[in-house]
Backbone as ProteinMPNN parsed JSONL, in Angstrom:
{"seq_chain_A": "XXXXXXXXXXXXXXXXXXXXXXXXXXXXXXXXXXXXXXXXXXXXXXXXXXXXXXXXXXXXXXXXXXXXXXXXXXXXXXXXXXXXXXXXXXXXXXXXXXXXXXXXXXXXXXXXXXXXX", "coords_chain_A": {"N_chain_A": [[-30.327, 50.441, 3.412], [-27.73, 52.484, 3.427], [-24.377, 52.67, 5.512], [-21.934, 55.671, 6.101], [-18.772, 56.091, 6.988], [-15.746, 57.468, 8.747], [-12.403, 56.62, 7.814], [-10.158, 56.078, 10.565], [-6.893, 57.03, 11.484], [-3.707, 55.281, 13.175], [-3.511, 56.701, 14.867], [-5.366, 58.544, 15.599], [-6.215, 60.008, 13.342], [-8.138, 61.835, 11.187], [-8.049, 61.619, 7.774], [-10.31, 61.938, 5.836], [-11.926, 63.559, 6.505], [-10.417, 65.861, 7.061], [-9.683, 66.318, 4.566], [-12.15, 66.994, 3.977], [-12.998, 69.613, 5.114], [-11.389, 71.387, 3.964], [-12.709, 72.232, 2.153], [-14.749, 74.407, 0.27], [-17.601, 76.096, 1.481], [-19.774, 75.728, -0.232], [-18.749, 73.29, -2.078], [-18.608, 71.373, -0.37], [-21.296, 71.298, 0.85], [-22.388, 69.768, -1.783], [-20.855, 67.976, -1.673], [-22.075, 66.703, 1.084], [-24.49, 66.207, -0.111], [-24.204, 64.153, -1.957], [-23.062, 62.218, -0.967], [-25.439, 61.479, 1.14], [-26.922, 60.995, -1.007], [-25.83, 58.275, -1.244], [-26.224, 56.953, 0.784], [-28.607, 56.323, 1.162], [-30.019, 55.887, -1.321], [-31.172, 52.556, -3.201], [-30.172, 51.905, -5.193], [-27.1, 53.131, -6.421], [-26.545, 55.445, -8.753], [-24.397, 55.273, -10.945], [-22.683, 57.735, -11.87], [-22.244, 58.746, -9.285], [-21.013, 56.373, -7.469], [-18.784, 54.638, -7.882], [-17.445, 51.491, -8.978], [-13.685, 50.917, -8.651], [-11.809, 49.517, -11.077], [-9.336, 47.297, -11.697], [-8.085, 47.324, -8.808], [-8.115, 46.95, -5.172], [-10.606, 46.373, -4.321], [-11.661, 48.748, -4.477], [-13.821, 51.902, -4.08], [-14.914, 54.707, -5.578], [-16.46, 57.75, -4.616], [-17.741, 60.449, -6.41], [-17.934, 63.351, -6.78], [-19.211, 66.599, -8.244], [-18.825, 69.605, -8.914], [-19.242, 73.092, -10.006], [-16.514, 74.017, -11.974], [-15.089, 72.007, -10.462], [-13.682, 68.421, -9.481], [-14.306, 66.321, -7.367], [-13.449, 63.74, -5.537], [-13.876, 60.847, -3.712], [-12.479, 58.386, -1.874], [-12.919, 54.838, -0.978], [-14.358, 51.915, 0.577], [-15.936, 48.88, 1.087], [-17.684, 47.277, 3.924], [-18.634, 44.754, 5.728], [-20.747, 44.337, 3.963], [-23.046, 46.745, 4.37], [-21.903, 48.873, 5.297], [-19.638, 51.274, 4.141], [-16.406, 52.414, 4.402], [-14.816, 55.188, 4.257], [-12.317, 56.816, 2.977], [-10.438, 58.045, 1.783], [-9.529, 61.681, -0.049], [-9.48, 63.665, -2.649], [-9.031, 66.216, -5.334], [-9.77, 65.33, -8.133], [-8.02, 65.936, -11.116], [-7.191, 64.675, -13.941], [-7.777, 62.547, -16.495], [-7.893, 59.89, -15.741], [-8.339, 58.201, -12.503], [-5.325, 58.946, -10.322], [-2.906, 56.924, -9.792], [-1.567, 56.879, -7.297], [-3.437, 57.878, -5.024], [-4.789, 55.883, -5.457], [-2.886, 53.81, -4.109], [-2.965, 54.717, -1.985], [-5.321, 54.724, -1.117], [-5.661, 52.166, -1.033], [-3.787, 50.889, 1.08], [-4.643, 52.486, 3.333], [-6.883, 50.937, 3.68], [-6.534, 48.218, 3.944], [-4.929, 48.541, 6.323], [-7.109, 49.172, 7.947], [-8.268, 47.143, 8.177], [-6.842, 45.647, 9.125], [-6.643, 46.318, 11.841], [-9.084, 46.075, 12.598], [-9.091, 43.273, 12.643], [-7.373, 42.923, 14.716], [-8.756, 43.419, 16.829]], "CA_chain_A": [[-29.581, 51.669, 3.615], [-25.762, 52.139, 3.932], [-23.82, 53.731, 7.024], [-20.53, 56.004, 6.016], [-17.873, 56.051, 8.244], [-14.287, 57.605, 7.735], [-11.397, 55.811, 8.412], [-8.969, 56.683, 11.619], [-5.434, 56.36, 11.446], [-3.574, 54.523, 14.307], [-3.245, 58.03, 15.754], [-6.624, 59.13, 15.631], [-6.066, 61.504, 12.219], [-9.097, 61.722, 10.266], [-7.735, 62.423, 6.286], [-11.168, 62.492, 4.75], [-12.389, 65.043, 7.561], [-9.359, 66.771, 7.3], [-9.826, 66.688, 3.223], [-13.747, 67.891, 3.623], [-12.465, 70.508, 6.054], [-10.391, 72.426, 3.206], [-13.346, 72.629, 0.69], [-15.605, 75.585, 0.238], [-19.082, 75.618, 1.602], [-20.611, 74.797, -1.691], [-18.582, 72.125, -2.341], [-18.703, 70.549, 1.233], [-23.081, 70.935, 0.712], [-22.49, 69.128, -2.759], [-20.494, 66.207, -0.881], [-22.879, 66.029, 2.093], [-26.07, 65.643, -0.565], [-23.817, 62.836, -2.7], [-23.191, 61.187, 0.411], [-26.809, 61.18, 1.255], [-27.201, 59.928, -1.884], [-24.867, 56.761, -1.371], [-26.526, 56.018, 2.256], [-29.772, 56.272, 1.228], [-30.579, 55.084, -2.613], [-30.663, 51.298, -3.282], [-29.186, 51.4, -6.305], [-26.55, 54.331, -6.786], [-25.938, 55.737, -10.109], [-22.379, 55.821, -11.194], [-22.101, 59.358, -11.88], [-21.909, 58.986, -7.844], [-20.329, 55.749, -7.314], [-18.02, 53.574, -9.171], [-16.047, 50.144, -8.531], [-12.298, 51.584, -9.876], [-11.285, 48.476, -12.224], [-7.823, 46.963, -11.46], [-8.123, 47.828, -7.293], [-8.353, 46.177, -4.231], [-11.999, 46.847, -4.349], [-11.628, 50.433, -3.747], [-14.863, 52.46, -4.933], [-14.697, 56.455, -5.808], [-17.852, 58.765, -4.616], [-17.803, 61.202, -7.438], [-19.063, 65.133, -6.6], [-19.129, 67.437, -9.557], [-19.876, 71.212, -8.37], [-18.779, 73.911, -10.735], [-15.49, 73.012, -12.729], [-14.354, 71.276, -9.642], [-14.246, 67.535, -9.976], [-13.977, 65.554, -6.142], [-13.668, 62.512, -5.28], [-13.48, 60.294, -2.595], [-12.713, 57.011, -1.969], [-13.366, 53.968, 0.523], [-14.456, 50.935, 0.442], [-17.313, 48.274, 1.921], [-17.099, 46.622, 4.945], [-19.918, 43.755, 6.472], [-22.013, 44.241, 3.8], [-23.744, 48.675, 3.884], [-20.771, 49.761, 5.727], [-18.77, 51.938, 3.701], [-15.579, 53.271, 4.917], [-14.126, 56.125, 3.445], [-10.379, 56.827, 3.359], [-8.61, 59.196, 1.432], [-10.368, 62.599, -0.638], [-8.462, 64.201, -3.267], [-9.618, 67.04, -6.432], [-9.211, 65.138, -9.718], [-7.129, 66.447, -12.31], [-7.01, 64.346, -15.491], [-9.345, 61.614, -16.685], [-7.973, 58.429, -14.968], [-8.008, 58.515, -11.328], [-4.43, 58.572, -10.095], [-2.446, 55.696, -9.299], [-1.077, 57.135, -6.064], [-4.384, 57.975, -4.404], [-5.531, 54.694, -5.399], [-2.208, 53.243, -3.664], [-3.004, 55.646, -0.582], [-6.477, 54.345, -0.138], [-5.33, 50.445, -0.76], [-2.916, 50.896, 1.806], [-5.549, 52.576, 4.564], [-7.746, 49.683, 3.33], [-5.595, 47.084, 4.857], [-4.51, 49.44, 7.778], [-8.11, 49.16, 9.017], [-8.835, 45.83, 8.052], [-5.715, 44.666, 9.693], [-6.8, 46.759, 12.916], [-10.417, 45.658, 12.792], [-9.199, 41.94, 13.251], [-6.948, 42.679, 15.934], [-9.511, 44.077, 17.847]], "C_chain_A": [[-28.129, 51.362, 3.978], [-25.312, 53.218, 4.849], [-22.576, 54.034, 5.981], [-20.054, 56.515, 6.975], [-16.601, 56.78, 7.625], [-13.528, 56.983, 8.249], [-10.681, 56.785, 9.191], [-7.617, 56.234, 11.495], [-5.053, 56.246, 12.899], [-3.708, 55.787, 15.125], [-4.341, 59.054, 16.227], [-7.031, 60.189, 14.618], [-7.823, 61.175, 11.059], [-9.266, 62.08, 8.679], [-9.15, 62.297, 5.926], [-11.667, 63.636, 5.554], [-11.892, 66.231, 7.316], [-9.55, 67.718, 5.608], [-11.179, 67.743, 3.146], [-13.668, 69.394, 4.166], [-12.067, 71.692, 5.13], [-11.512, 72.761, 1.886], [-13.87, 74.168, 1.493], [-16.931, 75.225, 1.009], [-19.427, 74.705, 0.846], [-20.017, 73.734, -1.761], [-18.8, 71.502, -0.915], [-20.317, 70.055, 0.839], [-23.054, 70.123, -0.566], [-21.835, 67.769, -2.355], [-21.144, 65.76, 0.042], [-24.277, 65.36, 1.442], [-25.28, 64.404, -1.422], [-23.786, 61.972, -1.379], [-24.403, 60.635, 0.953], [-27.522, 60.349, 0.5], [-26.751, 58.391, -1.608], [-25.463, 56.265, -0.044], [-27.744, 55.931, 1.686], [-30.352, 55.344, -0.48], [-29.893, 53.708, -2.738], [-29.969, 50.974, -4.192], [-28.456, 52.835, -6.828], [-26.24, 54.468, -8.05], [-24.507, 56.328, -9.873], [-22.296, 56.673, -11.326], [-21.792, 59.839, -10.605], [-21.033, 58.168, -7.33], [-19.612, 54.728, -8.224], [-17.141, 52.809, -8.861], [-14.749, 51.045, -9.411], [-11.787, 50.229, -10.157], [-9.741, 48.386, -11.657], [-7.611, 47.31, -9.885], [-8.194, 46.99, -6.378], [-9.471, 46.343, -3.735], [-12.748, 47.88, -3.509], [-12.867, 51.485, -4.873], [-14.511, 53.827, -4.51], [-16.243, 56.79, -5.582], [-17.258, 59.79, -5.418], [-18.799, 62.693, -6.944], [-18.526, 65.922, -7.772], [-19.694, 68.601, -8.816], [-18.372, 72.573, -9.13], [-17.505, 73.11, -11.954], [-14.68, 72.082, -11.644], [-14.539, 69.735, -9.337], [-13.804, 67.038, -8.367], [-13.685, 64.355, -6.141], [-13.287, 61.829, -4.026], [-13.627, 58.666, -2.434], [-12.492, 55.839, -0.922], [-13.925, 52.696, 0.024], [-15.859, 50.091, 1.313], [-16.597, 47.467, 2.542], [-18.724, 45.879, 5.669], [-20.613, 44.687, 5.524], [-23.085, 46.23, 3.305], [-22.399, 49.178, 4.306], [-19.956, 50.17, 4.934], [-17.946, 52.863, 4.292], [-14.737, 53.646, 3.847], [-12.819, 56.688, 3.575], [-9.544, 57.692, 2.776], [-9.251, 60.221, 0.266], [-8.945, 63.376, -1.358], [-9.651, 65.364, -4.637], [-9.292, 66.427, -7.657], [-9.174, 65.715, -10.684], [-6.796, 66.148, -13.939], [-7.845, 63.342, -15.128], [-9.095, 60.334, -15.89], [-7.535, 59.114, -13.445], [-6.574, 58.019, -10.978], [-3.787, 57.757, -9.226], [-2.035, 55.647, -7.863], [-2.11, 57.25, -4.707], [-4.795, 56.915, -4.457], [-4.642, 53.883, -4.151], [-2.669, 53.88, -2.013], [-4.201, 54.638, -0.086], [-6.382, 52.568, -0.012], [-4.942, 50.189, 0.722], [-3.999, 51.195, 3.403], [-6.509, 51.82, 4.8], [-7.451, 48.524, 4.537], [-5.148, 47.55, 6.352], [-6.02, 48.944, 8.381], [-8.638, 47.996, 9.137], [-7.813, 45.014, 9.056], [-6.536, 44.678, 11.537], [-8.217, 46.059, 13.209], [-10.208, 44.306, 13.427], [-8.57, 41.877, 14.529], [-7.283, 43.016, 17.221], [-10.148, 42.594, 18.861]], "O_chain_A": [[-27.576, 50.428, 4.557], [-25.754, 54.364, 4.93], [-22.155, 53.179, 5.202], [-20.624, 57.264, 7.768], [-16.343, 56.79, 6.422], [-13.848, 56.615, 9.38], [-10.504, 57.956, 8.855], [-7.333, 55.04, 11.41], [-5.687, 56.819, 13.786], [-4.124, 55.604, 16.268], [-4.24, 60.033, 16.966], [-7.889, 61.048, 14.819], [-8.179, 60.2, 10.398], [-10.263, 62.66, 8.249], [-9.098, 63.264, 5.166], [-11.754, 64.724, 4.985], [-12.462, 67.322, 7.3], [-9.569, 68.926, 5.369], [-11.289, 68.819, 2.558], [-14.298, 70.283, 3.592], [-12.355, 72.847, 5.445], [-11.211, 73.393, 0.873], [-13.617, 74.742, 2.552], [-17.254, 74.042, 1.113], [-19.466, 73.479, 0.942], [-20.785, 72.82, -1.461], [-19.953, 71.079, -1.004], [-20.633, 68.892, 0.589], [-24.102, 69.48, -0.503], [-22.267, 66.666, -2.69], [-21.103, 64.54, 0.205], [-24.98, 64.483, 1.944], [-26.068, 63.464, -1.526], [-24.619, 61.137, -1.03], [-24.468, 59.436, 1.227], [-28.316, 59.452, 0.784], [-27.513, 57.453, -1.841], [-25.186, 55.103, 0.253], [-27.98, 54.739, 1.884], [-31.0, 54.297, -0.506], [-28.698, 53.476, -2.552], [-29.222, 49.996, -4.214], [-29.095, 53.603, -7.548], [-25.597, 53.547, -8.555], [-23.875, 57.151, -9.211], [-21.317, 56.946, -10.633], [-21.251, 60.932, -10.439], [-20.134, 58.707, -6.683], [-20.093, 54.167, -9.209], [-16.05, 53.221, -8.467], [-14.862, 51.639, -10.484], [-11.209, 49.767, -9.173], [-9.116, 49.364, -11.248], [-6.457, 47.736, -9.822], [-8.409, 45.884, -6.874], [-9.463, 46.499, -2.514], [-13.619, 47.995, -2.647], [-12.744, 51.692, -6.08], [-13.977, 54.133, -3.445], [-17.136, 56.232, -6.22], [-16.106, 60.065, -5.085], [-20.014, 62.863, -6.841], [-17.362, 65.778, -8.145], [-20.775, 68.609, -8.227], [-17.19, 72.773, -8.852], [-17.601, 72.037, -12.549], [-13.678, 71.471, -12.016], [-15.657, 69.539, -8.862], [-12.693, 67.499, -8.104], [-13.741, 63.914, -7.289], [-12.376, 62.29, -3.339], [-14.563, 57.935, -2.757], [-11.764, 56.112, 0.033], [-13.863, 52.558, -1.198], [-16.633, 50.706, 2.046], [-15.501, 46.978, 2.267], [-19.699, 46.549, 6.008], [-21.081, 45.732, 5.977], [-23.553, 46.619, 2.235], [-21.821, 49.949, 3.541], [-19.123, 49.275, 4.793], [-18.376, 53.943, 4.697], [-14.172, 53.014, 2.954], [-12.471, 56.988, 4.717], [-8.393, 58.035, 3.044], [-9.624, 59.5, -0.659], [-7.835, 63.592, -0.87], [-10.867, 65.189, -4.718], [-8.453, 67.027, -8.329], [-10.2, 66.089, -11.251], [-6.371, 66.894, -14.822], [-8.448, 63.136, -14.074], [-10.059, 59.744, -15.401], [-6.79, 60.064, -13.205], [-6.355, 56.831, -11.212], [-4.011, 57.799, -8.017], [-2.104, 54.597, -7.224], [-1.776, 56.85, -3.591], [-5.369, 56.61, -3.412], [-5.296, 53.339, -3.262], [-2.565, 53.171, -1.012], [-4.177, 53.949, 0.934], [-6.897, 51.878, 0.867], [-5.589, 49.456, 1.47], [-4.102, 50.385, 4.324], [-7.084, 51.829, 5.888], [-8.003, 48.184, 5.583], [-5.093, 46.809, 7.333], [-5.954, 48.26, 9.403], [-9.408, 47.716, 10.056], [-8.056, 43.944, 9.613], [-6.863, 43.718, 12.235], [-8.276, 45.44, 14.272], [-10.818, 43.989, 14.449], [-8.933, 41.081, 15.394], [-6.652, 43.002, 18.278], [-10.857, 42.781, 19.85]]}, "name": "protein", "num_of_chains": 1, "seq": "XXXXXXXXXXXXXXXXXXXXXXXXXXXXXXXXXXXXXXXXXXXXXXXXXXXXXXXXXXXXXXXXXXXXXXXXXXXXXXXXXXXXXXXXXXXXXXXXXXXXXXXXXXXXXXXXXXXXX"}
């Protein structure tokens, strides 16, 4: 089984919280059962999770609910731990370069922080 976590910024801000915060019900209950999915099944189907190619081995959770496409993305840490870092609505077919740069960036932010603990 895998634990998800979200990432904190130095300040205590919680952007995927903040992101889940602004959905609808429905979509929120369609990201809490993908999520369920990703802690609980041993082998996730990509239509839920997906390594993003060319990354600092930053993976996308994928929610589909109505025409609204989600995503969220985070990374592994020791192994089940997946921390999650930065939630956005995708818009065209490749996930955009900027969100990818966002969640690189909070990547290293927590990794940095983790060691200097």
């Amino acid at each position: 089984m895998r634990e998800i976590i979200f990432y904190l910024t130095d300040s205590g801000n919680c952007p995927v919280k903040e992101f889940l915060d602004s959905l609808t019900g429905k979509q929120a209950q369609k990201v809490a059962w993908v999520l369920k999915v990703v802690e609980e099944l041993e082998m996730i189907p990509k239509q839920y999770m997906k390594k993003l190619v060319g990354t600092d081995d930053i993976w996308e959770i994928r929610v589909q609910y109505a025409n609204d496409i989600i995503r969220i993305l985070g990374f592994f840490d020791d192994g089940n731990l997946v921390v999650l870092n930065h939630g956005f609505f995708k818009k065209t077919q490749k996930t955009p370069k900027q969100d990818i740069i966002i969640s690189e960036k909070r990547k290293k932010d927590y990794l940095r922080r983790k060691h200097n603990e």
